[in-house]
N, C-alpha and C positions, 0 to 999 in steps of 0.2 A: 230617656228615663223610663223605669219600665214601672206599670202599671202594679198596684197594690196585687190583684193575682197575679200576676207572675210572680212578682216577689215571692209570694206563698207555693206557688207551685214550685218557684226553683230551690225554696227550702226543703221542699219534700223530695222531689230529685236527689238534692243532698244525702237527705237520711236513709232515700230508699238507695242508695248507694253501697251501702252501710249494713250488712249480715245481721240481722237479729230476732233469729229464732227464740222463741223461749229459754230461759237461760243464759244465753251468748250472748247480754247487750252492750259487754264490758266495751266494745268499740266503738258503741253508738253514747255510752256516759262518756266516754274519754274523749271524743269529739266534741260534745255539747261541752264539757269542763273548756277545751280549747277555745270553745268559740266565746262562751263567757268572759274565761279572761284576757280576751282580745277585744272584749267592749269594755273589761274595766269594770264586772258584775263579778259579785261572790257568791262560790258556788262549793256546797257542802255535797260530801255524798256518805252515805250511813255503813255501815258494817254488811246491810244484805244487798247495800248499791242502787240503793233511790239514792235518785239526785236531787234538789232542791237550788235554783237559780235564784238567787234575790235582786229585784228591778227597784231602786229607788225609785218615791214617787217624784213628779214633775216640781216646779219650786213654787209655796203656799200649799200644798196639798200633803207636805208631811204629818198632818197631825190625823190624818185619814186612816180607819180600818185596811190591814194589809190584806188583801184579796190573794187566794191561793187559785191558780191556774192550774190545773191540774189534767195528767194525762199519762199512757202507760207507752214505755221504748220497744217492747217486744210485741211482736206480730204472729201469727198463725202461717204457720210455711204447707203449705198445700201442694201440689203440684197435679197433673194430669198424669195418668201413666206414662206415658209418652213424654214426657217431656224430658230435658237431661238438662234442668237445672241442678246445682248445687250450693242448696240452701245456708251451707256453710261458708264460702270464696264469693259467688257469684253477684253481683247487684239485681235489686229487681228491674226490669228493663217494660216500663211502661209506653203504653202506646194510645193515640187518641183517637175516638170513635164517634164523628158528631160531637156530642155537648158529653160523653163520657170517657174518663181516663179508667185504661184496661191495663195486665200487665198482658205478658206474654206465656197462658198456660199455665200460669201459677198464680197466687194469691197477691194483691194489688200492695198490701200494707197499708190503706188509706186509714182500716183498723189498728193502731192508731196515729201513724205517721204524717196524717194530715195534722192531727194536732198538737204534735211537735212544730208543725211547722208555724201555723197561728201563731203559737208563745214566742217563740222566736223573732216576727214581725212584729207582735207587739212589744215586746222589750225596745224594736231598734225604733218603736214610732215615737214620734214627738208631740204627741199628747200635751196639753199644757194643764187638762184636769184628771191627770193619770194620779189614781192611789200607790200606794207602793204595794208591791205584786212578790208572789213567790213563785216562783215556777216551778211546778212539782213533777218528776218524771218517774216514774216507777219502774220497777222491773218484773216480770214473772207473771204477768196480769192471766194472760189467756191460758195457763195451767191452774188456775185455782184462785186468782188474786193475791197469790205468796207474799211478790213484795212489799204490799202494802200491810200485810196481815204481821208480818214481822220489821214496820217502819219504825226508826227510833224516836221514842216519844217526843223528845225534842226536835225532831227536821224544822218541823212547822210551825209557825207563831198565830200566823190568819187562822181565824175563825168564818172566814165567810168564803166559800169554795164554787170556782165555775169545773163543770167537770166535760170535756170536749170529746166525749166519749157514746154519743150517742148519733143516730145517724137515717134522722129527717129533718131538714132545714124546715122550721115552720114547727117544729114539737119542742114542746120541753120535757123531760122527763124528770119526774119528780119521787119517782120509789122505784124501787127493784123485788125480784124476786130472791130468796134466799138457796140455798144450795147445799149439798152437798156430794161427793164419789163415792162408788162401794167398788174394791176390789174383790172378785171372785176367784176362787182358784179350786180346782177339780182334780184330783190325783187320777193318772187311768190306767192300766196295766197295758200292755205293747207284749206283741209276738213276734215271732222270723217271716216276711211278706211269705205268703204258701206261694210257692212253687207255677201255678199253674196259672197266677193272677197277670195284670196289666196294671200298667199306673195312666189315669186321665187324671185331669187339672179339671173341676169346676167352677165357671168365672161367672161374676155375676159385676156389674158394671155399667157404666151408661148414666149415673142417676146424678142431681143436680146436687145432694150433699146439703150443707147449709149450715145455720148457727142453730146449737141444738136445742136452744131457747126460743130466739125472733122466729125461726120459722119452722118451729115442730108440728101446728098446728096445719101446717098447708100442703096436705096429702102427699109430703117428698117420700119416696120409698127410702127404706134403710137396706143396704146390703146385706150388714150381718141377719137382718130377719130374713130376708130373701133367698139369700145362701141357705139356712135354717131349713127353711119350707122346701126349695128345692132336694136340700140332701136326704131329707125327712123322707119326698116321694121315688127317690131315686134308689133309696135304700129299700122301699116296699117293691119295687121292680125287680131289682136282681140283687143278688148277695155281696154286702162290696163293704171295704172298711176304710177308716181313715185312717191317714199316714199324718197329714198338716192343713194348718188351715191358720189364713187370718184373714182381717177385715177391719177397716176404721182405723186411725193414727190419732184422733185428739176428743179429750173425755166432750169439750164442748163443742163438736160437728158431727152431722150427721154421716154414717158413715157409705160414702161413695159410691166402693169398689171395695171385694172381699172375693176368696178364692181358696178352694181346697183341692186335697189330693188325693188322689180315693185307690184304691184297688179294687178291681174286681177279675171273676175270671173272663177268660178270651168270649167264651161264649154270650155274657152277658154284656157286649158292647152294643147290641142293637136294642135293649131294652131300656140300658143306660141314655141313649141318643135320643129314645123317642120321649122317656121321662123326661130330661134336660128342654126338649123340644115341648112337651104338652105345656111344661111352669113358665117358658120363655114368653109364650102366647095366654095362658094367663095373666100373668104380673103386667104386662102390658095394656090388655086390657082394662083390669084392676087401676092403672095408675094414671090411664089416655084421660085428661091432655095434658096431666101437668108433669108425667115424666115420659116425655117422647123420645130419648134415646136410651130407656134401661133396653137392657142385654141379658140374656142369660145366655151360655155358651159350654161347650165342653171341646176338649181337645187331648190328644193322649201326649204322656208324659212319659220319661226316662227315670231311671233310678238305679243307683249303684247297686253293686250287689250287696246282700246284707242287710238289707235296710228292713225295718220295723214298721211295723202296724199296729192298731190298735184291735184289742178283740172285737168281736162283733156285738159282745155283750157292750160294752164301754163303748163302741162307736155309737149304740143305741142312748146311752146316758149322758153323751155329749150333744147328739143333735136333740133330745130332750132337752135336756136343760136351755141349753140357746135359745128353742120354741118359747119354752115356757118365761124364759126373762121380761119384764114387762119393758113395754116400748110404747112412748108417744104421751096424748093429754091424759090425763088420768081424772082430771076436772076444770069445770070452769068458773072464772068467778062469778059468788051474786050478786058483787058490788058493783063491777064493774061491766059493762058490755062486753064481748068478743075478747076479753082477757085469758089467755091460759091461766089459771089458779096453781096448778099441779101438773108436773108432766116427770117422766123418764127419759132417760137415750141408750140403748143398748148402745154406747159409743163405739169400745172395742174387741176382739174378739181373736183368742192367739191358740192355737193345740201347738206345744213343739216339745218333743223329749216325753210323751207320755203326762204332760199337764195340759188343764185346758183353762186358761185367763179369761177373763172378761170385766172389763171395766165398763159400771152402769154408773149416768150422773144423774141425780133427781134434784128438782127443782121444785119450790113451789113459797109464795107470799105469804100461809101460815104454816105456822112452826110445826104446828099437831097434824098437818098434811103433808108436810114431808115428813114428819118420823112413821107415818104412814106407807107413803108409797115406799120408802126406805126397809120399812117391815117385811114386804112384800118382796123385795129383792132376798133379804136375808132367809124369806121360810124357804121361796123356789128353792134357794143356793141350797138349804137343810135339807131339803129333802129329798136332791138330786147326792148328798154327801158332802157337798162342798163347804169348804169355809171360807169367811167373808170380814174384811176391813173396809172402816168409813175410815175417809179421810178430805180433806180440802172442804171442810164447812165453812161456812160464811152467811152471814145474817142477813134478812131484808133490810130494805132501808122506806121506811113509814113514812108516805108524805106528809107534807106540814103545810096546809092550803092556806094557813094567816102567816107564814115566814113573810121576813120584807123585800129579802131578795128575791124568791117570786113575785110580788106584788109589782118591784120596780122593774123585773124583765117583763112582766106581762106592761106594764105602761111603754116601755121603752120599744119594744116591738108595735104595739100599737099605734104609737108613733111615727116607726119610721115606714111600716108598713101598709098602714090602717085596714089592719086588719088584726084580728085576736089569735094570740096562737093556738096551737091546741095543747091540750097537756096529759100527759099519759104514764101510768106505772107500767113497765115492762117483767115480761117473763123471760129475764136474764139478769144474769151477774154483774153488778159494775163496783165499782170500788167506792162509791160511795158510802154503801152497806156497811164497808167495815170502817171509812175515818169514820160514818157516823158513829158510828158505836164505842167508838175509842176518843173519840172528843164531845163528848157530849155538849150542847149547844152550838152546834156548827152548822151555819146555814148553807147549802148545798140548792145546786142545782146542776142537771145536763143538757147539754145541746151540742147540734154539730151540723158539717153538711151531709147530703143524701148520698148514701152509701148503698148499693145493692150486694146480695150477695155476701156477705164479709164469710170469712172463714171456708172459704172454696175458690177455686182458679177461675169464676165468673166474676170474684169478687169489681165491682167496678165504683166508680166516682161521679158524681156528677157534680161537671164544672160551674155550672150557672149557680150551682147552690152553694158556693165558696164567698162569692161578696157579700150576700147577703147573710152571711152567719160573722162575715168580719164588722159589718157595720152595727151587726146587734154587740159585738163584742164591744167595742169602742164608745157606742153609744151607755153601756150598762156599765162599761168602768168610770167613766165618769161623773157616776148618777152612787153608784152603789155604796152603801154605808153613811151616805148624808142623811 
């Protein structure tokens, strides 16, 4: 008979089996609907494709508040350079390391595919003080919170929400940060590559990446700044222009690995080599000991004939702009200890066809601090020429330290623990922010197991902290809304 984690593990197995990049979860709702109604649970899904599973309660317990389970089907698809997954076809292929579950070179899905798998076990346990439950799956979470921003007002009937979306076994989180994206876009004029140039590829790579909330504050480098600074000193060295360039795939990670395509002429390859060379052993030191394998690198490249560059004037107003983009805390709270209050992410960063992209996400817990740091995107962009769209806003979510479903997880933990949890507002997005805001008096809370890494191919799991977030589950549905 196999023990309560596995069960849980081999639900996730399941789901990580199962392709579901942002947007593409139609195969991962079409399963879950399968499995529903092969236990004989009904399951609705809405127009933008959240699912909502309904678990009758256990018998005597129907007249109980219905508790919403809640959790999102799409994951962050990551991968290492190297690697020749296909985020599309391929399953994610986990492997175990000690007391933690890794994938293979790409992102784990634990964010949130472990707690799919929770709702699942709990639906099939046999609880005899189980409330009746809704199981809420969302779609689109890690582009913006989409699918819950556009969920149909009736999915959901419960008013009291656990949300499995958080990831320290032992925390509850009780508030989020608020958010929103600005897209950039820079027009630049392009010439005939001159005659007498070379094409090199400038790499820059090696860095740990991350979630560009939970760990903006922990000295990761960003690429796109890094490529920035390098092409900045390489262009003071010898005269060279940009052909392409990009950097970073997801508004909310930090961005990786980023790389451009320069021209210069033959002559100026030894000047190119030693600038590439001076910033490699910078940034390095700059970043020893918490990014010990960034790279900077250069290498020469090919190019058909015919191809385009940007002027020298415009190569100059591109790596400006990119410098000048604001990246990382921008404040911290006075409320709280070691809180980020305020941050940005130069997320990502494109030149192709004579425009130059850049997608920046700002973050922060009050409102007049993000329309803030948001300002601050919009003058750089003005004043480099470029013009700029907000979009994917989404509200904080303001704790509520007398709610009673805090009150009864902090008991119930103490209980089975003896020991107090901790409780913390996060500098990230969770969907919370927005049921709150759309259901007014909804009691919420999140928790989950320990997760490293989420949103990068280190992304990892730790196993030991899976029972003990099922026994807090168990223990709080039974207790919750009496």
């Amino acid at each position: 008979m196999q023990s309560r984690l596995e069960t849980i593990l081999a639900y996730f197995e399941q789901v990580n089996a199962i392709p579901r990049c942002s947007k593409n979860e139609h195969r991962l709702c079409r399963w879950l609907r399968d499995w529903a109604g092969a236990h004989g649970l009904d399951a609705t899904v809405d127009s933008t494709g959240n699912l909502v599973v309904r678990v009758p309660a256990a018998a005597g317990q129907e007249s109980r508040p219905t508790v919403v389970l809640q959790s999102h089907m799409d994951m962050v698809c990551e991968k290492t350079p190297e690697s020749p997954h296909n985020f599309a076809e391929d399953p994610i292929r986990s492997r175990r390391e000690g007391d933690w579950l890794m994938a293979d070179r790409t992102t784990l899905g634990a964010d949130n595919g472990i707690a799919i798998a929770y709702a699942m076990a709990l639906a099939e346990n046999r609880n005899p003080r189980r409330p009746p439950m809704e199981l809420l799956f969302t779609v689109d979470e890690e582009t913006g919170l989409n699918g819950v921003k556009a969920m149909a007002p009736d999915l959901i009937k419960g008013r009291i929400l656990i949300n499995l979306d958080s990831e320290d076994e032992g925390v509850f989180t009780i508030g989020c940060a608020g958010g929103l994206d600005t897209s950039v876009e820079l027009n630049l004029e392009t010439e005939p590559l001159p005659p007498d140039h070379m094409a090199f590829k400038v790499i820059v790579g090696g860095l740990k990446g991350g979630h560009s909330g939970i760990d903006i504050h922990k000295h990761r480098g960003n690429a796109n700044r890094i490529l920035a600074r390098t092409l900045a000193r390489v262009c003071q060295m010898a005269s060279c222009r940009l052909i392409a360039l990009k950097g970073g795939t997801r508004h909310n990670a930090i961005a990786r690995d980023a790389e451009a395509l320069i021209t210069a002429r033959h002559a100026g390859q030894g000047p190119l080599e030693h600038a590439v060379a001076s910033m490699d052993d910078i940034v390095r030191q700059e970043y020893h000991p918490h990014e010990p394998e960034v790279s900077i690198r250069m290498e020469p490249a090919e190019l058909p004939a015919g191809s385009h560059c940007l002027t020298q004037d415009d190569t100059a107003r591109a790596i400006w702009l990119l410098l000048a983009m604001p990246h990382g805390v921008a404040g911290m709270s006075p409320a709280i200890k070691g809180l980020v209050e305020t941050s940005s992410n130069l997320a990502i960063a494109r030149i192709h066809q004579g425009h130059l992209n850049i997608l920046s996400s700002q973050r922060s817990a009050v409102a007049s601090r993000l329309g803030e740091v948001t300002a601050t995107v919009h003058a750089v962009a003005d004043l480099a020429g470029a013009s700029c769209r907000d979009d994917n806003k989404y509200p904080a979510w303001q704790p509520d330290m007398d709610a009673l479903l805090l009150l009864q997880a902090r008991d119930v933990y103490k209980t089975l623990f003896d020991k107090d949890p901790c409780l913390q507002v996060i500098h990230a997005g969770l969907e919370c922010a927005v049921i709150g805001d759309r259901y007014p008096g909804m009691q919420m809370i999140s928790f989950g197991p320990t997760i490293r890494n989420p949103h990068s191919p280190t992304e990892r799991l730790h196993i030991p902290s899976i029972e003990p977030v099922w026994r807090l589950l168990v223990g709080l549905l039974e207790v919750v809304g009496r």
